[in-house]
C-alpha positions in Angstrom: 0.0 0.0 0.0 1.4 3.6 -0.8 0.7 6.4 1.1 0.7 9.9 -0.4 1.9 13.0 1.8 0.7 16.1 1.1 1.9 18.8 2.6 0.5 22.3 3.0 2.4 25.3 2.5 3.3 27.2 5.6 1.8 30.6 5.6 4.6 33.2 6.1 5.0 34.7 9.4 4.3 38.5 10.4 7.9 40.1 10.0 8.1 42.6 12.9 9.2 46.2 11.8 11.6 48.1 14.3 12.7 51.3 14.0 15.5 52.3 16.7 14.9 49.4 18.6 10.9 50.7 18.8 8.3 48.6 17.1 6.5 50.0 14.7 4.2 47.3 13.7 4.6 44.2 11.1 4.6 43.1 7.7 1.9 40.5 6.3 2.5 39.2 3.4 0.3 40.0 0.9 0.2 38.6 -3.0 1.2 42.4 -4.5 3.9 42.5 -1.7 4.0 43.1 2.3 0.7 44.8 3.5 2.2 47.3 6.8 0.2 46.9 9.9 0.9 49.8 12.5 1.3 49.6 16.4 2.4 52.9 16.9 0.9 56.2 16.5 3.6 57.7 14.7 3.1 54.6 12.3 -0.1 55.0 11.7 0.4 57.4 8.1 1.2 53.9 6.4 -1.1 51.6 7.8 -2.8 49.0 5.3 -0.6 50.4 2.5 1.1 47.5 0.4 4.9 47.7 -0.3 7.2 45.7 -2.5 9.7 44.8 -0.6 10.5 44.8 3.1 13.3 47.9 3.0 10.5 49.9 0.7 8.0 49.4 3.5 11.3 50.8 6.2 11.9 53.2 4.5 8.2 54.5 4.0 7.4 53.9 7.9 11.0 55.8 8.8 9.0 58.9 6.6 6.3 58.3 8.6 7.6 58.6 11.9 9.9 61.2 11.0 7.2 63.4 10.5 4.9 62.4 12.6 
């Protein structure tokens, strides 16, 4: 008798986002890219925005907090 294994992909984990040793919130990812979910206030200008990559999604919540 053979037995079939199937195995189910792993959905990615959340990649936390700190700034400064602060968190800012994390990074789901998403099928366009990483979707940003904020934790902090000074986050919050990028919330639900989709990047393309994780250091485009830094960079956009280092903007954020900068002028926050």
């Amino acid at each position: 008798m053979q037995h079939i294994s199937i195995r189910k992909s792993q959905p990615a984990r959340p990649i936390a986002l700190v700034l400064d040793g602060e968190p800012k919130g994390v990074l789901i990812h998403d099928p366009q890219g990483y979707r940003f979910m904020a934790v902090k206030l000074d986050a919050f200008g990028v919330d639900g925005q989709v990047f393309e990559s994780v250091e485009a999604a830094t960079e956009a919540v280092r903007a954020a907090a900068q002028a926050a």
